[in-house]
Structure formats: structure tokens, C-alpha cells
C-alpha positions as CSV (number, residue, x, y, z in Angstrom):
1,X,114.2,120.7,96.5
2,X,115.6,123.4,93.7
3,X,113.5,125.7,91.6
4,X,114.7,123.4,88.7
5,X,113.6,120.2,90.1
6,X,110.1,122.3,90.5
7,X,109.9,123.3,87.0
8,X,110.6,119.7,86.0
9,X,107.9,118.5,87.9
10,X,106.1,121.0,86.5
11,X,106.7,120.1,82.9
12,X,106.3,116.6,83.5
13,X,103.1,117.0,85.2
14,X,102.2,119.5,82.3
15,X,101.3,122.0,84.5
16,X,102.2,125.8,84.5
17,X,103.3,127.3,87.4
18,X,104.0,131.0,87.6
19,X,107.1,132.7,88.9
20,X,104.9,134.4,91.7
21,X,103.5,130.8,92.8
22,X,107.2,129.2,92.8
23,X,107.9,130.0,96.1
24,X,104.7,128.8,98.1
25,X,104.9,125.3,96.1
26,X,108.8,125.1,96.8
27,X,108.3,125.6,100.6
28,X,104.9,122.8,100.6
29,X,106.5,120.2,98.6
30,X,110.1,120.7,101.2
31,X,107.5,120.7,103.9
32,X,105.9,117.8,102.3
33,X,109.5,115.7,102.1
34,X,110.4,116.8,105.7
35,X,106.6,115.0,107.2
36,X,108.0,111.5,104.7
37,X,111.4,111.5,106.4
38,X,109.8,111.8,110.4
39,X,107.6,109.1,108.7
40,X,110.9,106.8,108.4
41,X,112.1,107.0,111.4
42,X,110.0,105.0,113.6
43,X,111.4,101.6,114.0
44,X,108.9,98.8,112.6
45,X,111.3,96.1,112.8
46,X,109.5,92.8,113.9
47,X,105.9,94.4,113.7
48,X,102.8,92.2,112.7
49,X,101.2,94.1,109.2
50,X,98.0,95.6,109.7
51,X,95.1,95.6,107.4
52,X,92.6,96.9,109.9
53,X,92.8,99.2,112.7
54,X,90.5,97.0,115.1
55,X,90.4,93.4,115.5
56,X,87.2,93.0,114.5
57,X,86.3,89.9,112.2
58,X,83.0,89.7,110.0
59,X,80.4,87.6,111.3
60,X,79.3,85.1,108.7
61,X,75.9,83.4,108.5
62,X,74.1,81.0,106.6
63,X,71.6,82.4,104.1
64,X,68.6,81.4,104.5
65,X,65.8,81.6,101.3
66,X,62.5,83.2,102.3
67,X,59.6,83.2,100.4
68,X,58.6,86.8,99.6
69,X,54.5,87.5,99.3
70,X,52.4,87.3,96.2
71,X,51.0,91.2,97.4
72,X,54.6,92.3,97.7
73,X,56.1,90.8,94.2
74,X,53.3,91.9,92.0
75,X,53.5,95.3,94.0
76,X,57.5,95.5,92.3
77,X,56.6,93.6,88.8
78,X,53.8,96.5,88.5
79,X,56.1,99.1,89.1
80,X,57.9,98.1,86.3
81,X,57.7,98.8,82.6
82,X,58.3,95.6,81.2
83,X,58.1,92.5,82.9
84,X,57.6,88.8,82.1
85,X,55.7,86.8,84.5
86,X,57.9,86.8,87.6
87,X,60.9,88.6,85.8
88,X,61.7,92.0,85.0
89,X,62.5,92.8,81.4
90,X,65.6,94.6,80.9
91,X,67.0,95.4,77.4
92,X,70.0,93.5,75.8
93,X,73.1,94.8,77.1
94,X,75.9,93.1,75.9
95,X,75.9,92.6,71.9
């Protein structure tokens, strides 16, 4: 990369980068570019996509309703400021 490509970048991005720093962010954004191309060169040709590193699946189950006890749902409903008798009273939030 050229210090005018840099300065382009740098206009585009509207950010200001000063003559001292043009040399550090030259030699990262080459060193960045040179890490891409040893990323191309492995050859993927006939690989599977991955979406996960493992194999692992997610085990599904059925849910299953329990009733909850009367001492534990009043203990919640009384910890709230507003309720109405088994529900929680929230104010409006879509108009």
C-alpha cells in the first residue's frame, strides 16, 4: 500500500492521521494484507462448510408445565410494585 492510498483511507474513514503516525499504520495495514494473502492459499476445494467447530448437536426435550407453589408466587407478586392478582403490572409500552 502507498502513502496516498493511506491518506484516502484516511479521508474516507474521516480520520486524521499525522505525518509522524504514517509510517507505523503503513507497515500494519501491509502486514495486515500479507496475513489475508497466506489466508488464500490453502486449498479448500471439495471441503464440507463448517458452522461449528465440534459436532456437537443440541439436545432437545419436551417441556414439561410444572405447577409452581402458592408460598413461592406470592413471595414474587409481593416483591413487586404493581400487580394484579397473578400478574405483574407493567406500564403501557407501545402507544
Amino acid at each position: 500500500m502507498l502513502g496516498e492510498e493511506l491518506e484516502t483511507m484516511a479521508f474516507l474513514a474521516r480520520i486524521e492521521i499525522k505525518e509522524s503516525e504514517k509510517e507505523r499504520y503503513l507497515k500494519d495495514i501491509n502486514n495486515m494484507f500479507d496475513y489475508v494473502e497466506i489466508l488464500q492459499e490453502p486449498n479448500i476445494t471439495g471441503l464440507r462448510p463448517t458452522t461449528h467447530v465440534t459436532e456437537l448437536r443440541n439436545v432437545w426435550r419436551e417441556d414439561v408445565v410444572k405447577p409452581c407453589p402458592k408460598e413461592v408466587i406470592d413471595m414474587m407478586l409481593n416483591s413487586s410494585s404493581e400487580k394484579e392478582e397473578t400478574f405483574y403490572r407493567v406500564k403501557k409500552v407501545i402507544t
